[in-house]
C-alpha positions as CSV (number, residue, x, y, z in Angstrom):
1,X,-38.5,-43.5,12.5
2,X,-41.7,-41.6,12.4
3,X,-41.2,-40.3,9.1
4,X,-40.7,-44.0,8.1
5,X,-43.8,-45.5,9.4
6,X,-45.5,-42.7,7.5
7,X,-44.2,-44.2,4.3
8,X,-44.1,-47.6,4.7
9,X,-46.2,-48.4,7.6
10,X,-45.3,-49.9,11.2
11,X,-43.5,-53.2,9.7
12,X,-41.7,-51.8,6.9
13,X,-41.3,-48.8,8.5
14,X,-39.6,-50.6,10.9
15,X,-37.1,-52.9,8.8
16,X,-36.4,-49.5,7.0
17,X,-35.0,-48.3,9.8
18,X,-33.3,-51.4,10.6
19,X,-31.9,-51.3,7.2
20,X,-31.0,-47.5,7.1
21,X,-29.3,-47.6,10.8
22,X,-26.7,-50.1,9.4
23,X,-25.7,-48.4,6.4
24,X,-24.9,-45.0,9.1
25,X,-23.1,-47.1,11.3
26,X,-21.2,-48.2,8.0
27,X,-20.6,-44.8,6.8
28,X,-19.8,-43.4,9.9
29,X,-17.1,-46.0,9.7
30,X,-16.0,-44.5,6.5
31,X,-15.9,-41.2,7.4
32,X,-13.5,-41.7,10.3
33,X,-10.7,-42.7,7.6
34,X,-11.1,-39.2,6.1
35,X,-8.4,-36.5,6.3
36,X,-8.8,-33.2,7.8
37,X,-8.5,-31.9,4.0
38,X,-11.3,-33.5,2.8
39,X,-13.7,-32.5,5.6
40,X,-14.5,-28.6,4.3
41,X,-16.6,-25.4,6.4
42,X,-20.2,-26.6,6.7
43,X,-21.7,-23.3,5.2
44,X,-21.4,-20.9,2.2
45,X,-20.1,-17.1,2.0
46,X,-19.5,-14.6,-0.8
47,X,-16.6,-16.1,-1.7
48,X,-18.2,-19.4,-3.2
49,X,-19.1,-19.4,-7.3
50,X,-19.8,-22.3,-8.9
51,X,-18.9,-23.8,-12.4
52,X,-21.2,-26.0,-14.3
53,X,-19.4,-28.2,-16.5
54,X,-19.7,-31.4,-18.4
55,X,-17.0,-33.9,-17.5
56,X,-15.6,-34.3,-21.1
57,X,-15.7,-30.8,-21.8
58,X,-12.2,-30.4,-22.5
59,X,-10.2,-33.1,-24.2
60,X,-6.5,-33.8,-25.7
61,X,-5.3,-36.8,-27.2
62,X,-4.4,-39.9,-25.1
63,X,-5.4,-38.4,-22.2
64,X,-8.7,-38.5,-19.8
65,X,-10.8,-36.1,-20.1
66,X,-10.8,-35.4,-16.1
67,X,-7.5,-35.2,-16.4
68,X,-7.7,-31.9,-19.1
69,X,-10.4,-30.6,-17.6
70,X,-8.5,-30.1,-14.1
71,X,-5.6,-29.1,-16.4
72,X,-7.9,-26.2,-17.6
73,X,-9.2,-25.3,-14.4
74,X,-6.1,-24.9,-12.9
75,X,-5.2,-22.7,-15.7
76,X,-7.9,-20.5,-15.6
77,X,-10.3,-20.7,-13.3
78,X,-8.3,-21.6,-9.9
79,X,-8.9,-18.8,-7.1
80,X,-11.9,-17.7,-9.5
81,X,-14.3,-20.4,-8.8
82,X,-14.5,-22.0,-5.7
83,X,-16.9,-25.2,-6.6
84,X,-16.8,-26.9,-9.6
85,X,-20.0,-28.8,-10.6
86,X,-19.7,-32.0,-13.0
87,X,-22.4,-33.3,-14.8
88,X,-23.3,-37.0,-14.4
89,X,-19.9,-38.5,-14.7
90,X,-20.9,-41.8,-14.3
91,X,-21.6,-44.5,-17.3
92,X,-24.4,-44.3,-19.2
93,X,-26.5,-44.9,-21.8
94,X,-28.5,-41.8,-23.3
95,X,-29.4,-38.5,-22.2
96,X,-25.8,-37.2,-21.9
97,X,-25.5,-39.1,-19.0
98,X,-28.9,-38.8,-16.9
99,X,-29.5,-42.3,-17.6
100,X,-27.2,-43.6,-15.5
101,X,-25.8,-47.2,-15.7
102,X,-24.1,-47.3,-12.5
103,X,-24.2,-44.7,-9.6
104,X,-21.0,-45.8,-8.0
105,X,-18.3,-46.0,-10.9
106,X,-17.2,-43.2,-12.9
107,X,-17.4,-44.0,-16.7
108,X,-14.3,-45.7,-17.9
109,X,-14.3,-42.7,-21.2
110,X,-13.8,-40.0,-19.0
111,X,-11.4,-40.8,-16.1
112,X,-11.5,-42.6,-12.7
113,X,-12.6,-41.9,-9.5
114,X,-8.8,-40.1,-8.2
115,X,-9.4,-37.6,-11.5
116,X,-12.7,-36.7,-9.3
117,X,-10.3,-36.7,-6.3
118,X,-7.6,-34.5,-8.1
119,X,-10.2,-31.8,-9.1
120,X,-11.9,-32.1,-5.6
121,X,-8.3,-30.8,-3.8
122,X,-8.7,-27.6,-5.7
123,X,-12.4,-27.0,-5.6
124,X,-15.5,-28.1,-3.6
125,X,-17.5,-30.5,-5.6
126,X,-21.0,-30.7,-6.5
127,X,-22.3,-34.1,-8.1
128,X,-26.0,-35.3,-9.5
129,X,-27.7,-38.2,-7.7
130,X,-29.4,-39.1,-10.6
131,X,-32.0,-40.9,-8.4
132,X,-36.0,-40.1,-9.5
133,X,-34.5,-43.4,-12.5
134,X,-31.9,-45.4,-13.7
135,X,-30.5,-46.7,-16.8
136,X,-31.9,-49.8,-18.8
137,X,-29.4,-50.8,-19.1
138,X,-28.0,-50.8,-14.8
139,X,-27.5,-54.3,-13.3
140,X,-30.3,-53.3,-11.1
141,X,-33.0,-53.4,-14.1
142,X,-31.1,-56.4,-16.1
143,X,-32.0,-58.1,-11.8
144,X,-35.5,-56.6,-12.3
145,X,-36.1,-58.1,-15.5
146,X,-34.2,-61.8,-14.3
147,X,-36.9,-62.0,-11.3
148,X,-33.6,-61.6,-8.5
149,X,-35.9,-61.4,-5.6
150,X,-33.2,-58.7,-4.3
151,X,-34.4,-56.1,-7.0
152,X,-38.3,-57.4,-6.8
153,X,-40.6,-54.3,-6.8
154,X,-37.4,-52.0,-7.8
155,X,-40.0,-50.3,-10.2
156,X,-42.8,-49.5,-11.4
157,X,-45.4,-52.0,-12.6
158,X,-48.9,-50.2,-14.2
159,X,-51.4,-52.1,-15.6
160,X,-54.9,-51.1,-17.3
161,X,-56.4,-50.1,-13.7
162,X,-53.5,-47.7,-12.4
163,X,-54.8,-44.4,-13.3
164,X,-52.2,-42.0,-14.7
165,X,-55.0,-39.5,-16.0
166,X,-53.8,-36.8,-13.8
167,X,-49.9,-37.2,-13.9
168,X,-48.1,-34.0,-14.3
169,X,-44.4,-34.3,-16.7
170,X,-42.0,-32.6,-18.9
171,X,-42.1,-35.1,-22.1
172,X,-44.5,-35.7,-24.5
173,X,-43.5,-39.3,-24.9
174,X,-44.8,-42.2,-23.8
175,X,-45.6,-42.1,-19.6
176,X,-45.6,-46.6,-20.1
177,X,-43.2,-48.4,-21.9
178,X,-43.3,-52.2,-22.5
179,X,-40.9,-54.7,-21.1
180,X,-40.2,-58.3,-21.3
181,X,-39.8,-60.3,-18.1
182,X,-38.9,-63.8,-18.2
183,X,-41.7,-64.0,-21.6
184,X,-44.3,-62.1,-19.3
185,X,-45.2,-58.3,-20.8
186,X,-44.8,-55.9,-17.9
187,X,-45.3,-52.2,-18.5
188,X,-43.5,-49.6,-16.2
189,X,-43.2,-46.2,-15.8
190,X,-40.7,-43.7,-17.6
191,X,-41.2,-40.6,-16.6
192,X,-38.5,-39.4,-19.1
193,X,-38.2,-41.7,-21.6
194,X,-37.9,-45.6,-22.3
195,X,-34.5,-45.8,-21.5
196,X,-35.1,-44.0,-18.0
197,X,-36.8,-46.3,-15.9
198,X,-38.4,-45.2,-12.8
199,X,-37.6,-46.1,-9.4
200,X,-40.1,-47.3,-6.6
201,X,-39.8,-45.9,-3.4
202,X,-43.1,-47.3,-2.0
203,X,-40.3,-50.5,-1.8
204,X,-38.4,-49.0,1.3
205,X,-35.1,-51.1,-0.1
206,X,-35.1,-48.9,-3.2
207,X,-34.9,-46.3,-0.5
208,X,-32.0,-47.8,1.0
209,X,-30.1,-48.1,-1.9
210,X,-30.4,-45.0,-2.5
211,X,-29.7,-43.4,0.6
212,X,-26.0,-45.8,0.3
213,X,-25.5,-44.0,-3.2
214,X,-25.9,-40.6,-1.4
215,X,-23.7,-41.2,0.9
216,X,-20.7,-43.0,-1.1
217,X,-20.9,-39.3,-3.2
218,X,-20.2,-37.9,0.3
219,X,-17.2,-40.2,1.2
220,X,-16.2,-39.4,-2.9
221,X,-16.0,-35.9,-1.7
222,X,-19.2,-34.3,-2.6
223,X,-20.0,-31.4,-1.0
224,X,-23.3,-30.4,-2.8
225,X,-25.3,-32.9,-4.3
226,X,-28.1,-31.9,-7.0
227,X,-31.0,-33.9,-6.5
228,X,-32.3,-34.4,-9.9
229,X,-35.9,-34.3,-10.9
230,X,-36.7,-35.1,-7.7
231,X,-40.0,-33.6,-7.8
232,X,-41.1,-36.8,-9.4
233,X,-39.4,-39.3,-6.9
234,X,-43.0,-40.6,-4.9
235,X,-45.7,-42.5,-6.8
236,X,-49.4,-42.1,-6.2
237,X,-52.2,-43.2,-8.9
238,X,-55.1,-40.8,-9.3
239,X,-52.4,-37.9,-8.3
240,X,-50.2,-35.3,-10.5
241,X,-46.9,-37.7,-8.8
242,X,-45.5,-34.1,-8.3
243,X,-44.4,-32.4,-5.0
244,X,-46.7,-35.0,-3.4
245,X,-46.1,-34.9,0.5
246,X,-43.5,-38.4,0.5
247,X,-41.8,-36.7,-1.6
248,X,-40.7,-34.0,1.0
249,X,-40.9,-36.5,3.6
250,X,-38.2,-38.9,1.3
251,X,-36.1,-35.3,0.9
252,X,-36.5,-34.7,5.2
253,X,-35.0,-38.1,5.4
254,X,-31.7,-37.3,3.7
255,X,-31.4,-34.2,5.4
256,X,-31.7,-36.1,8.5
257,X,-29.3,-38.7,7.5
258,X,-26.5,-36.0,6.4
259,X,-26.7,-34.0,9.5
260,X,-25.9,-37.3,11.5
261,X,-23.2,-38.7,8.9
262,X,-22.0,-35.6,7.0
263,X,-23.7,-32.5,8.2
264,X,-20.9,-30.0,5.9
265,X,-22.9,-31.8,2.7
266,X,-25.6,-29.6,1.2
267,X,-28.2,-30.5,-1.0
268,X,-29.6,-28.6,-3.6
269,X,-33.3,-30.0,-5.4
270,X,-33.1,-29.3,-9.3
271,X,-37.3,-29.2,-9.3
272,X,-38.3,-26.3,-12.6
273,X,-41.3,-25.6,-11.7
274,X,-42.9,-22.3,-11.0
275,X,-41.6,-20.3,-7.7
276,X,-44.1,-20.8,-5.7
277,X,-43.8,-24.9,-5.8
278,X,-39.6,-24.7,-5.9
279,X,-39.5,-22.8,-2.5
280,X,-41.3,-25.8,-1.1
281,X,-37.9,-27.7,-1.7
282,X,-36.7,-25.6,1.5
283,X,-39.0,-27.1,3.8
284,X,-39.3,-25.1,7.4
285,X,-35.7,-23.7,6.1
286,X,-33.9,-26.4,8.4
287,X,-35.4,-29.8,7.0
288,X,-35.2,-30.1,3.5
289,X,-32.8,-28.7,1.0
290,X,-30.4,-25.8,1.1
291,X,-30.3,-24.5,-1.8
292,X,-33.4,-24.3,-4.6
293,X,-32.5,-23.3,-8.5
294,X,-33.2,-20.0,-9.4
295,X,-34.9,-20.8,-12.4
296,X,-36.8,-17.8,-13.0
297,X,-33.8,-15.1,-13.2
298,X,-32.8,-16.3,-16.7
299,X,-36.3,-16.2,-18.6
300,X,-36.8,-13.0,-16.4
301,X,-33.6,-11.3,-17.3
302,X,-34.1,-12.0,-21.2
303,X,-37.3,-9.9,-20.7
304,X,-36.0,-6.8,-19.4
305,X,-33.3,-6.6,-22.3
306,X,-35.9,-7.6,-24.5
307,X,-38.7,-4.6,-23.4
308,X,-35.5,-2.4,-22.5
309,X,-38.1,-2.5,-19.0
310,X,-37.1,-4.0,-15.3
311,X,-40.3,-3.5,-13.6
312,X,-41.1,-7.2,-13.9
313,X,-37.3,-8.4,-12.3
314,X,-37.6,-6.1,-10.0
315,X,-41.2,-6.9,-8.7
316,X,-40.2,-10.6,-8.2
317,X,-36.8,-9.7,-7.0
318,X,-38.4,-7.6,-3.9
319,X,-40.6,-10.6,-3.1
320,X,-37.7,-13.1,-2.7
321,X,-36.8,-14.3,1.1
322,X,-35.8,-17.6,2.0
323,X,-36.7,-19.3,5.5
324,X,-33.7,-19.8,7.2
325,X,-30.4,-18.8,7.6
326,X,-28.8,-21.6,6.4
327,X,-30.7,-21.3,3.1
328,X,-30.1,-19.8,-0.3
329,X,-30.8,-19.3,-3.7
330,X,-28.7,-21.6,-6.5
331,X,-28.7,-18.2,-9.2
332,X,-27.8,-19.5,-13.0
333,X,-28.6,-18.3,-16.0
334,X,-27.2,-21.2,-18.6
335,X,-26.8,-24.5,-18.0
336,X,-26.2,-27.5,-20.3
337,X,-30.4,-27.8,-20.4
338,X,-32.3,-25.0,-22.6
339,X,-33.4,-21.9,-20.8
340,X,-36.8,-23.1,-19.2
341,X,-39.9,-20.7,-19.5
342,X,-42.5,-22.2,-17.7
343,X,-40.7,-21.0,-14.0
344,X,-41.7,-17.6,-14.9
345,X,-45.2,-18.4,-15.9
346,X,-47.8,-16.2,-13.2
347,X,-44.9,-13.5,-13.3
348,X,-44.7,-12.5,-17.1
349,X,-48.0,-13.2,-19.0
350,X,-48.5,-15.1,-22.2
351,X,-47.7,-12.2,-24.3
352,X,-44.4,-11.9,-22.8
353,X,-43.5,-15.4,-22.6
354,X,-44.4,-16.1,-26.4
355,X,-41.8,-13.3,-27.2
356,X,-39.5,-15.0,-25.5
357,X,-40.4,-17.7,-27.7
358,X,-40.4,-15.8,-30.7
359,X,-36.8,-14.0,-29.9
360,X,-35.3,-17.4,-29.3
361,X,-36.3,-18.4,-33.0
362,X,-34.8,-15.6,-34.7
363,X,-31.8,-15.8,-32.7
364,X,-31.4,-19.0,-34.2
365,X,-32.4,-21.2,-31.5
366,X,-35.3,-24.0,-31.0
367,X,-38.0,-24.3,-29.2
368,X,-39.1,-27.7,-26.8
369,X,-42.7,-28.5,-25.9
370,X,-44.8,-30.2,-23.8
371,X,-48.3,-31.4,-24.4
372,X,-50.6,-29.8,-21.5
373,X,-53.7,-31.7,-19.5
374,X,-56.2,-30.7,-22.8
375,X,-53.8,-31.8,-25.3
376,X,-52.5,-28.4,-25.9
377,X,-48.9,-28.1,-27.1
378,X,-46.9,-25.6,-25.6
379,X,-43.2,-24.2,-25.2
380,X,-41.6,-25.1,-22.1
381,X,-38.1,-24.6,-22.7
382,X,-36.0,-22.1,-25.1
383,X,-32.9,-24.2,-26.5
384,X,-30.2,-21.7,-27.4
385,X,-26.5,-20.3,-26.0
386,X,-27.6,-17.3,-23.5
387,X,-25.3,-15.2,-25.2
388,X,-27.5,-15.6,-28.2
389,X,-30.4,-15.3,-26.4
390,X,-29.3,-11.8,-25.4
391,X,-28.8,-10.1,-28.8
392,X,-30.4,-8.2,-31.2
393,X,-29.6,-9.2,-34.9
394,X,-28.8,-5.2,-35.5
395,X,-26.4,-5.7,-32.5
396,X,-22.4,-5.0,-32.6
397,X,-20.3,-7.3,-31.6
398,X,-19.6,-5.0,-28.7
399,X,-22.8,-4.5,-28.0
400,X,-23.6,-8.4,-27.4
401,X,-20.4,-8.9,-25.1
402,X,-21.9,-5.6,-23.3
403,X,-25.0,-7.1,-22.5
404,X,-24.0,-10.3,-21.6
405,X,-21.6,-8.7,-19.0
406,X,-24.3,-6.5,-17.8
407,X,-26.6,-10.0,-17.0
408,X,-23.6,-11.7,-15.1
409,X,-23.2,-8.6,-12.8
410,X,-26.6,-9.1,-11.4
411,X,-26.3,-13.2,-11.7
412,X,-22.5,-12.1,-9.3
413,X,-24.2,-9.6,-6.9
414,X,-27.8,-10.8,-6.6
415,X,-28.5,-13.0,-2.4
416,X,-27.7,-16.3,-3.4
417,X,-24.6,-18.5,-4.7
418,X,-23.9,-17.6,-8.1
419,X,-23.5,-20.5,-10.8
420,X,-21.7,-20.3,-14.2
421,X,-21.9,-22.7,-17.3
422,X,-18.5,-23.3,-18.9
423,X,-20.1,-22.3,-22.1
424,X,-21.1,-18.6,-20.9
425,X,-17.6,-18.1,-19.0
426,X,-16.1,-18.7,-22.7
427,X,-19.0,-16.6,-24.3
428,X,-20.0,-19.5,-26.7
429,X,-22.2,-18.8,-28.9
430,X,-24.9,-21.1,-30.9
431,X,-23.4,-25.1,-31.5
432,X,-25.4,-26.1,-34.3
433,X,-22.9,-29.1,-35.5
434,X,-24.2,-31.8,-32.8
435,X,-27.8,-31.1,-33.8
436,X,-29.0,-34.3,-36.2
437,X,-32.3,-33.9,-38.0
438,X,-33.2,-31.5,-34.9
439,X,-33.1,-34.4,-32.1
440,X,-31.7,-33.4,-28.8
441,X,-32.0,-30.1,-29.2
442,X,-30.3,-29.2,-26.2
443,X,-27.1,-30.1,-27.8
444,X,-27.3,-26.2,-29.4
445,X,-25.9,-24.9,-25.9
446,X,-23.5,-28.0,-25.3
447,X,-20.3,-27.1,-27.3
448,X,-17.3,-29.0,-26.0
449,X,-13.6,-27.9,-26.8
450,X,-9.6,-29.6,-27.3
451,X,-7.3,-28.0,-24.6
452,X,-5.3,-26.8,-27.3
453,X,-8.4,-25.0,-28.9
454,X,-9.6,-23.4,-25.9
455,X,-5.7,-22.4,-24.9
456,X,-5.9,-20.4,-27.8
457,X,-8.7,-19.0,-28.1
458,X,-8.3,-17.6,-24.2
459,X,-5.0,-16.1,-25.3
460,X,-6.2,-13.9,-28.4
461,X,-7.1,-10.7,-27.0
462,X,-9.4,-9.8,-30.1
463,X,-11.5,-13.3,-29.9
464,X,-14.9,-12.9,-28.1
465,X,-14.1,-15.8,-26.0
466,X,-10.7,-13.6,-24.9
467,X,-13.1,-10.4,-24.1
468,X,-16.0,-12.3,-21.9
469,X,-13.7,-14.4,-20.1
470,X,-11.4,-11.7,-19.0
471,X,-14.6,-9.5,-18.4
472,X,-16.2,-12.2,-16.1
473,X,-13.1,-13.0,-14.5
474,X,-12.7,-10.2,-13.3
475,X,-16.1,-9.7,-11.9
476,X,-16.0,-12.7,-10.0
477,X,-12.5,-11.2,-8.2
478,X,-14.3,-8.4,-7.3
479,X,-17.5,-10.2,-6.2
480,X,-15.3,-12.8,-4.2
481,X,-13.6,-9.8,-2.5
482,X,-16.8,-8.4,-1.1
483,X,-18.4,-8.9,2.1
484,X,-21.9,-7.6,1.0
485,X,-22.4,-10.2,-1.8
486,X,-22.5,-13.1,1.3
487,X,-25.3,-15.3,-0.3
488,X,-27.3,-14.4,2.8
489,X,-26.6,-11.0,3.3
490,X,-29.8,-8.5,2.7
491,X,-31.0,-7.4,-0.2
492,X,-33.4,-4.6,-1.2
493,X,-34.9,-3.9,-4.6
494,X,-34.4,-0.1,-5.3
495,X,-36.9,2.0,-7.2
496,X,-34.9,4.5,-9.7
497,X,-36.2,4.0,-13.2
498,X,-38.1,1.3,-15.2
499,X,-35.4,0.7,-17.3
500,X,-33.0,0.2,-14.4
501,X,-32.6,-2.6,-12.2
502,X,-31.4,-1.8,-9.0
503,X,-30.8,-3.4,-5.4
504,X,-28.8,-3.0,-2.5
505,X,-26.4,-5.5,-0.6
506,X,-25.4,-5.2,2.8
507,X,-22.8,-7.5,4.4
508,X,-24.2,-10.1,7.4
509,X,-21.8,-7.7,9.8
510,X,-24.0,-4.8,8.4
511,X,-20.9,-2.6,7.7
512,X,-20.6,-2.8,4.4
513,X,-23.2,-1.9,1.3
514,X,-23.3,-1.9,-2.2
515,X,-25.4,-0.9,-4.7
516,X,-25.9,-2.5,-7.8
517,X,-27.4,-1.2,-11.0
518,X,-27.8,-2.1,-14.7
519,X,-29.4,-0.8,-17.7
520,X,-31.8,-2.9,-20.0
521,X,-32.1,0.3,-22.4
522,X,-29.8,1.3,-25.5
523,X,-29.6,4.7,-24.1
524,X,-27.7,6.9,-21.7
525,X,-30.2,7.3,-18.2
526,X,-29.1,10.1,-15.9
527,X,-30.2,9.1,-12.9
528,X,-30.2,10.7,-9.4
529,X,-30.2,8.5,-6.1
530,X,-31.3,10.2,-3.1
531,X,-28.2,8.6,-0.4
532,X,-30.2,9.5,2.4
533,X,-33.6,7.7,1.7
534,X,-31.1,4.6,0.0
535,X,-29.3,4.7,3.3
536,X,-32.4,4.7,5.3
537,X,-33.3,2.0,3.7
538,X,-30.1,0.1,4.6
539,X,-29.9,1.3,8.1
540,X,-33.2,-0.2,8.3
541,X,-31.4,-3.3,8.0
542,X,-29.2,-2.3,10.9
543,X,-26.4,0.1,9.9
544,X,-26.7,2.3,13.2
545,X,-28.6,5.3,11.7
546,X,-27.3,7.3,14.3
547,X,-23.6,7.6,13.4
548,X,-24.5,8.3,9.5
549,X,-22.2,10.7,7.7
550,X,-22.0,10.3,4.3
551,X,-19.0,10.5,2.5
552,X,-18.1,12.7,-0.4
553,X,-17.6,10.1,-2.7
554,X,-18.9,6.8,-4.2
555,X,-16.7,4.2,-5.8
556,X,-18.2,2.1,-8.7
557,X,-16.5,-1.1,-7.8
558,X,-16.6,-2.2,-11.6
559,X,-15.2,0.6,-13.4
560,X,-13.2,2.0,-10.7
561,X,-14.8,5.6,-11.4
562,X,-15.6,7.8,-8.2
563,X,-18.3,9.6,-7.8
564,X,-18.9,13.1,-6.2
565,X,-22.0,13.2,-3.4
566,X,-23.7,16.9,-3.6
567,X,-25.0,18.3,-0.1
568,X,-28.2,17.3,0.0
569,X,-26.7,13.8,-0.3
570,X,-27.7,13.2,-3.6
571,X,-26.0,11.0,-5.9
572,X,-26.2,11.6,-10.1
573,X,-24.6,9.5,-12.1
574,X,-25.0,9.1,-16.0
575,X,-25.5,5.4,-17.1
576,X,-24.2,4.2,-20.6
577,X,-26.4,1.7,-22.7
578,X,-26.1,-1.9,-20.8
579,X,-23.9,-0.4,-18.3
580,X,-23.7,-2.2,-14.9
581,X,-22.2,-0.5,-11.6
582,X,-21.4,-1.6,-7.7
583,X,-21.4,1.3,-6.0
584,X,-19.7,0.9,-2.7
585,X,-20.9,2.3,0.6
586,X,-18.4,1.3,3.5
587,X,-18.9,1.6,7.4
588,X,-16.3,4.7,7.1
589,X,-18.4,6.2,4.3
590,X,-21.9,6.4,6.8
């Protein structure tokens, strides 16, 4: 109620709560009718790995796409992944799908809500509550635009005194766009474009609505729900209208609601913004989100293959620590958006960052910008496959598949829950056909497949798609398998060599370790770990130091080799070009 009156003052504040204490009741309600089944563990372990995926990804004739993609799922990623997330899946009408028409049906193209339900028996489910703006064309704007006194104030209205000097955004179009309402002119804000119409939650029944929409994904089966640009969601004139304080407040408030209602629901803010404003999103580590997006581990790996150098990774890794324990890090390196650079902006300099730029080009990929505060144009987001990303023109075939493998060990072994785009688990590479007089450039890294297509291409052992699938596969098996890699078990950057990134994993438990390792360089690195001063380091985190004996061997959990330990507890191992490693250090072995 508190947090309420801080928004909306005592009287609103008031009917808010009026208003918000019905629909918890109703839910509530709801929930009771739920099955056992459908009511899963309120927490994460190392066990959990998450597909991103568009709902129409995989299609077949005369049938819904839903209906395909749980087909293929079942086929090939079942007891792989454990969550599947699917894009906006509801109707819409541009944006592929983030300017949604209708939060509560599922578009009529794709399937119907039991395909969700079907898909969500086999793996938890992550949805977008597409919720900073809605469609254009949504009943709730056609009300807007009719003067229904229900939808009054639902948006935005800025007129020639509202002063959006200082507004901070990711598009260079237009921040107003111009409507007609009932013959009057009205202009509202559109953060991202003039089909996307912002929402106003200084009205406390947009609120509401909203908070009904949250929980109906619950009751649907959600059991992560991405809060999309919600950065933006609160309103002030004169102000940036990013991260502002309601903003956090509007975020404590549906944490508060889902621990009452449905406290196993997680939610995860999708805010790219540099690090130091994403942790934010965690609040005191109990009030606010879960789970933050890891943006800066993609821009950050492409670096250290690029400069064959992990000092930079491994400097930001070792200052990475989350407030709680029922906190994590959401780790991706693709997703169905372009590879964003401006995350890592204060940890590589400008230098760095334009060669990022300047790769992505002659990999054959394009480049989005943004127009700053002075007017200045600059690159905000690379738009190309991650596979492509990764190679060097000169590179082997081999060689590309290497070094994509090598990035996904970290992405699997790094504190957090991994996430995987369907279009890196089938290695696809640049997707230049949906690309029209270079609009949407995004599309380059949104490459959708027939079953039948996919089928065989998964089944030719010589096809690249055949070689990274099987690879990542079986990473993930061993990664699920392993204790150490619980998203909230330690980590500790290790210092071996600059070309090596290196870090150790110890289970919650604290009896089991691994170390993982990976080098950026296209040559062989003998390197010599001193077991002792890595254990120490481990015990440190609570392995009892006084029972250490250290085995005579090592096991590299990826390529099964073993490795001998010399008596001074010294550990040399040669590392192939883009070679990654988990070496395993049991109870039994210390």
């Amino acid at each position: 109620h508190n947090k309420l009156e801080y928004l909306y003052g005592i009287s609103d504040g008031f009917n808010s709560f009026q208003d918000i204490l019905k629909i918890i009741k109703k839910y509530n309600k709801k929930k009771r009718n739920l099955t056992p089944g459908q009511k899963r563990r309120q927490w994460i372990n190392e066990k959990d790995v998450v597909l991103i995926t568009y709902g129409d990804q995989i299609t077949e004739d005369n049938t819904h796409p839903l209906k395909s993609l749980y087909k293929f799922l079942r086929a090939y990623l079942e007891n792989t992944v454990s969550w599947v997330h699917i894009l906006p899946f509801y109707p819409f009408s541009s944006d592929d799908g983030f300017s949604v028409i209708d939060y509560t049906k599922v578009n009529p193209c794709l399937g119907e809500w039991d395909d969700i339900k079907n898909i969500g028996t086999h793996f938890n489910l992550m949805f977008d509550a597409v919720i900073n703006h809605i469609s254009a064309k949504s009943e709730w704007f056609e009300k807007y635009l009719n003067k229904d006194k229900e939808f009054e104030n639902f948006f935005i209205e800025v007129d020639k005194n509202t002063d959006i000097s200082r507004v901070v955004r990711p598009r260079i179009l237009p921040l107003v766009t111009k409507f007609e309402k009932h013959g009057e002119k009205k202009y509202l804000w559109t953060t991202f474009s003039k089909d996307q119409i912002d929402l106003n939650y200084r009205n406390y029944k947009v609120l509401a609505k909203i908070i009904e929409t949250l929980l109906f994904y619950a009751l649907k089966g959600a059991r992560l729900i991405r809060l999309d640009a919600v950065g933006y969601l609160w309103k002030e004139p004169g102000t940036s209208c990013i991260h502002l304080k309601k903003t956090h407040v509007i975020i404590q408030l549906f944490r508060d609601i889902f621990n009452i209602v449905f406290p196993e629901v997680m939610l995860i803010t999708e805010t790219n913004v540099p690090y130091k404003e994403n942790i934010t999103y965690f609040g005191n580590g109990n009030n606010e989100a879960q789970m933050i997006y890891q943006f800066p581990l993609a821009p950050l790996m492409l670096n250290s293959f690029n400069t064959e150098n992990a000092v930079c990774l491994s400097k930001w890794a070792d200052s990475l620590e989350t407030p709680g324990k029922r906190t994590t890090f959401f780790n991706f390196l693709a997703s169905h958006d372009g590879i964003g650079i401006i995350p890592a902006r204060g940890i590589l300099n400008d230098m760095e960052l334009q060669a990022l730029v300047d790769k992505s080009v002659e990999n054959g990929g394009y480049i989005s910008y943004k127009t700053d505060k002075n007017g200045k144009k600059t690159p905000y987001e690379l738009n190309i496959t991650f596979f492509d990303a990764l190679s060097d023109q000169n590179d082997s075939e081999d060689i590309k598949i290497k070094k994509f493998i090598a990035a996904h060990s970290i992405l699997l072994s790094m504190a957090g829950v991994p996430a995987i785009y369907i279009n890196s688990m089938v290695g696809s590479k640049n997707y230049y056909k949906s690309i029209k007089d270079k609009e949407n450039l995004r599309s380059i890294n949104r490459e959708k497949f027939t079953l039948e297509a996919i089928k065989k291409d998964l089944s030719d052992p010589l096809s690249v798609r055949f070689k990274i699938y099987s690879k990542l596969k079986e990473l993930i098996k061993k990664r699920i398998s392993e204790k150490a890699f619980h998203p909230n078990g330690k980590q500790m950057v290790l210092t071996l060599d600059k070309r090596i990134f290196s870090f150790s994993r110890t289970s919650l438990d604290k009896k089991e370790s691994i170390i993982s390792l990976t080098n950026f360089s296209d040559q062989q690195i003998n390197v010599t770990i001193d077991l002792k001063s890595c254990l120490f380091k481990i015990n440190y985190q609570g392995i009892d130091q006084g029972n250490c004996q250290v085995a005579n061997q090592i096991s590299d959990l990826i390529s099964g080799k073993k490795f001998e330990i010399n008596q001074d507890s010294g550990l040399s191992i040669a590392m192939r070009s883009y070679q990654a490693m988990w070496l395993k250090i049991q109870e039994e072995n210390c």
